[in-house]
C-alpha positions as a printed Julia matrix, in Angstrom:
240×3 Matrix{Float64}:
  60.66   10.45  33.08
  63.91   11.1   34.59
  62.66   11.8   37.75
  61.57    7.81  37.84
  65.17    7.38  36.72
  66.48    8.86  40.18
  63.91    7.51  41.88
  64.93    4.16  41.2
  68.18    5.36  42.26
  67.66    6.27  45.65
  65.57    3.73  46.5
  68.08    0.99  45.19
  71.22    2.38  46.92
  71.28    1.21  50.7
  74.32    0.71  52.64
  75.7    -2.98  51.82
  78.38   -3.94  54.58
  79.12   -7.44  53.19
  80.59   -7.89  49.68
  80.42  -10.77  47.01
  84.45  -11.52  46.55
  83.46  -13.16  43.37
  82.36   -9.77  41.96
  85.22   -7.0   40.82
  84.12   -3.69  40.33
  85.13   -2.39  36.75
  87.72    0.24  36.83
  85.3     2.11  34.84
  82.87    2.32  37.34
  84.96    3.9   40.32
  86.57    6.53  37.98
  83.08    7.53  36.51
  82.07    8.08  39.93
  84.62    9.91  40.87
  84.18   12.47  38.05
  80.77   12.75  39.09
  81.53   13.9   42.89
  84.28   16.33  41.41
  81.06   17.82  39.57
  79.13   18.27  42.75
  78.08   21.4   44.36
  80.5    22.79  46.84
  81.28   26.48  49.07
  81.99   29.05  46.65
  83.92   26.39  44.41
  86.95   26.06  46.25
  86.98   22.29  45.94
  88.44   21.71  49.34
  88.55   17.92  49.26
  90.76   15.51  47.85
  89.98   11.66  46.82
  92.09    8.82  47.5
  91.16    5.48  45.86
  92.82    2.99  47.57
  93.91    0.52  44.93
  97.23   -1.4   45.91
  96.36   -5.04  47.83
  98.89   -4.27  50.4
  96.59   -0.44  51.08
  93.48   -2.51  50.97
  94.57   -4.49  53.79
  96.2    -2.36  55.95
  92.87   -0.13  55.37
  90.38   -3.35  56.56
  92.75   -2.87  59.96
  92.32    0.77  60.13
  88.6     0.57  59.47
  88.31   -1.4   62.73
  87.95   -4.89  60.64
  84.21   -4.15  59.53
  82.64   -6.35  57.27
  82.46   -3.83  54.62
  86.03   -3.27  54.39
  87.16   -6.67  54.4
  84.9    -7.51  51.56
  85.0    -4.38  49.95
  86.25   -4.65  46.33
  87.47   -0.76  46.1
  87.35    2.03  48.83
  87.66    5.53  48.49
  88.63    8.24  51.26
  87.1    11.2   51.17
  89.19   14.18  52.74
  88.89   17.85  53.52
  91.41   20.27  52.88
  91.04   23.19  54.45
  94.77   23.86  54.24
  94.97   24.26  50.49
  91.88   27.22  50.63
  94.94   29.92  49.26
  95.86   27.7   46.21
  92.15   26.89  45.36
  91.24   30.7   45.65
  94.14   31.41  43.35
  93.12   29.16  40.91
  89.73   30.69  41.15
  91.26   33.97  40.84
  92.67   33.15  38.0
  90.17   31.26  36.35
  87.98   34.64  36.5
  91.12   36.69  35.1
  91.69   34.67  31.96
  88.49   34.96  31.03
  88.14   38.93  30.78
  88.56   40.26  27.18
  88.96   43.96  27.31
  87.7    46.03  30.53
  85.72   43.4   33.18
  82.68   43.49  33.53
  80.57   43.64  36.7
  80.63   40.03  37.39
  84.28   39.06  36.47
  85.37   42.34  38.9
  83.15   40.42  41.78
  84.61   37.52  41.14
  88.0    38.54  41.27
  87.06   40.8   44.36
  85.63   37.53  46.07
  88.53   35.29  45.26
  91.34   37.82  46.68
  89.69   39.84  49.35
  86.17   38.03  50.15
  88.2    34.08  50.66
  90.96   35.55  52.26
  88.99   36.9   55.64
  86.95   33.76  55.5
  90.01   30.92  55.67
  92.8    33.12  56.87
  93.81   32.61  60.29
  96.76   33.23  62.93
  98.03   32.14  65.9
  96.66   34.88  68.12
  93.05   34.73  66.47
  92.49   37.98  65.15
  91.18   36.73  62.42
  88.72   35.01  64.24
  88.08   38.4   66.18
  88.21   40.0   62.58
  85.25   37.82  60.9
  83.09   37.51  64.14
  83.41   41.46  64.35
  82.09   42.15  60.84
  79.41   39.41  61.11
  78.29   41.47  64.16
  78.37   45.02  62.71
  76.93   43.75  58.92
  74.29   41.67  60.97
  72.64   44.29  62.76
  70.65   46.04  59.82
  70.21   43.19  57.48
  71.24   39.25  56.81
  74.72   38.62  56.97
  76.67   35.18  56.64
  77.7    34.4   60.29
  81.44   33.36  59.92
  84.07   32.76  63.1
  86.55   30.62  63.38
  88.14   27.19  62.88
  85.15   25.13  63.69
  82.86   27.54  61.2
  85.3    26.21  58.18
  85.79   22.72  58.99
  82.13   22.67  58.81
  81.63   24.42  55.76
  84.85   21.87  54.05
  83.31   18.56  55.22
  79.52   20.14  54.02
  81.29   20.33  50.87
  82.95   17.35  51.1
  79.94   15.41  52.35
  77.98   16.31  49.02
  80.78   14.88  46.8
  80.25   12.08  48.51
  76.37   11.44  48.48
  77.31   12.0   44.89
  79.93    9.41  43.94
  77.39    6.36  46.75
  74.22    7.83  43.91
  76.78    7.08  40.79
  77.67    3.38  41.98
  74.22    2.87  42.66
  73.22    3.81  38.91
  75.87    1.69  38.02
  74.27   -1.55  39.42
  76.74   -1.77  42.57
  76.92   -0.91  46.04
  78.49    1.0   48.64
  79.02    1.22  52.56
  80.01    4.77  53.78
  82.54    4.19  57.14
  82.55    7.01  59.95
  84.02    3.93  62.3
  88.08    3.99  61.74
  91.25    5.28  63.06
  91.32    8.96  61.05
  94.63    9.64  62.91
  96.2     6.49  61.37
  94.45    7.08  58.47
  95.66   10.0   57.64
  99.27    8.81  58.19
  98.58    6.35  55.95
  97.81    8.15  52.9
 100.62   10.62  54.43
  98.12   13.7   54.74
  99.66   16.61  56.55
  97.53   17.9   59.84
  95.28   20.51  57.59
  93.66   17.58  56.24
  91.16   15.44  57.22
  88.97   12.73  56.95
  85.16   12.96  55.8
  84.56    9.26  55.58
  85.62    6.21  53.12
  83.83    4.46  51.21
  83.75    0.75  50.5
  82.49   -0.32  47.18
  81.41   -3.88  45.76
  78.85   -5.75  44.56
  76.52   -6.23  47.53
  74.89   -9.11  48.93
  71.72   -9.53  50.86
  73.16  -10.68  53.53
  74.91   -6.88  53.43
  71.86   -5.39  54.29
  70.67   -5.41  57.5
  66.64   -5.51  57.45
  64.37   -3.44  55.73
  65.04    0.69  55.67
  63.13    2.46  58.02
  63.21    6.43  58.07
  61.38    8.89  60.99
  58.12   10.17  59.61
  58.0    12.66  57.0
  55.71   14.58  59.47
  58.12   14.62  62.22
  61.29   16.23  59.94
  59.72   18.09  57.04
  57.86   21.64  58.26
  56.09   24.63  56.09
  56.35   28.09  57.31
C-alpha cells in the first residue's frame, strides 16, 4: 500500500546532527529533492521562497561558522537554505497573472476572470504596503466590515505576511527533509545560526529572509540523540 510506503518514511526520517564524511550525497539526490519542495503546497501559489544549495567548499565552511559550529553543519555533506521572499510578492502575482491570461481562448470564463481578478486586485491589498501603513489600516478595515456578517480571512500587516511566507516556506521544507529520507539519507533542519550574516552571505537584500537550512548526509547513530519521544496523541489531537 502506499500509505505503508510513507509510513516507513516518516518513521525513518529523524533529525541526524552528526554525518558519516565517508558518505557523499549524490547530486541526484539534493536536486530531486529540491523539485519536490518546489511542488509543495503554498499561499495562493505565489512561491515566495527561494532555495540556496550551498555547494562551493569555501560556502560550506564559512556556513559551519555561521551555523554556530553545530555538529550537523560541520559534517554535513550538502546544506540547503531555505528563504522567504516576501519582497518579490508583485513579480510572483504577475507571473500568476499571466499564467491565467495565456491560458484563455476566446471570452474567459468564470474561473480564469477570478483568477485574474485575484492576481491583480485580491494580492495586491494583501502584500502591498507603505510607509505610513494605510495599507495596514486598509486590510484590517475590510477584515472588520466583511467579518461582521460572515467568515472573512483576517489579514493586517507585516507580521500577518511574514507568517503566511515562512508557512509556505516551512512546507517546502518538510517536503524536500521527507524526499532525502525516501532516498535512504538524512537531514538536520538548523533554526540555531546567524540569519543576519547569513543573509549577507548569500547577498539577500532585507525583504528576504531565512526559514531555516538544512544539513544533509548520510547519518550516523551517533547523530541521533536517543529514542523519539512525542506528547500524547490525547493531549494535541481534539474532535469537536
Amino acid at each position: 500500500m502506499l500509505s505503508d510506503s510513507f509510513e516507513e518514511i516518516v518513521q525513518r526520517r529523524r533529525s541526524n546532527r552528526s554525518f558519516d564524511p565517508n558518505v557523499p550525497v549524490p547530486e541526484e539526490v539534493i536536486k530531486r529533492s529540491l523539485q519536490r519542495a518546489i511542488l509543495s503546497p503554498n499561499s495562493s501559489n505565489m512561491q515566495l521562497w527561494e532555495f540556496y544549495w550551498i555547494r562551493s567548499a569555501d560556502m560550506k565552511k564559512k556556513f559551519v561558522d555561521l551555523c554556530l559550529g553545530q555538529s550537523a553543519a560541520k559534517t554535513a555533506q550538502e546544506m540547503v537554505v531555505f528563504v522567504t521572499r516576501k519582497d518579490h510578492w508583485k513579480k510572483r502575482a504577475k507571473w500568476n497573472y499571466d499564467h491565467v491570461k495565456n491560458g484563455i481562448v476566446g471570452e474567459p470564463n468564470k474561473l480564469q476572470k477570478n483568477g485574474l481578478n485575484y492576481y491583480s486586485k485580491v494580492m495586491t491589498l494583501a502584500y502591498a504596503n507603505d510607509p505610513f501603513g494605510f495599507m495596514t489600516l486598509l486590510r484590517r478595515t475590510v477584515s472588520f466590515i466583511m467579518g461582521l456578517t460572515k467568515p472573512f480571512v483576517r489579514i493586517g500587516g507585516k507580521a500577518d505576511q511574514r507568517v503566511t511566507v515562512h508557512k509556505s516556506c516551512g512546507l517546502a521544507a518538510q517536503t524536500f527533509m521527507l524526499s532525502i529520507a525516501a532516498e535512504g539519507f538524512e537531514c538536520c533542519p538548523m533554526e540555531g545560526m546567524d540569519s543576519l550574516r547569513v543573509r549577507k552571505a548569500l547577498g539577500l537584500p532585507r525583504g528576504a529572509e531565512i526559514n531555516m537550512i538544512i544539513s544533509v548526509g548520510k547519518g550516523t547513530e551517533y547523530g541521533v540523540w536517543g529514542p523519539r519521544f512525542r506528547v500524547p496523541y490525547e493531549e494535541v489531537v481534539f474532535e469537536k
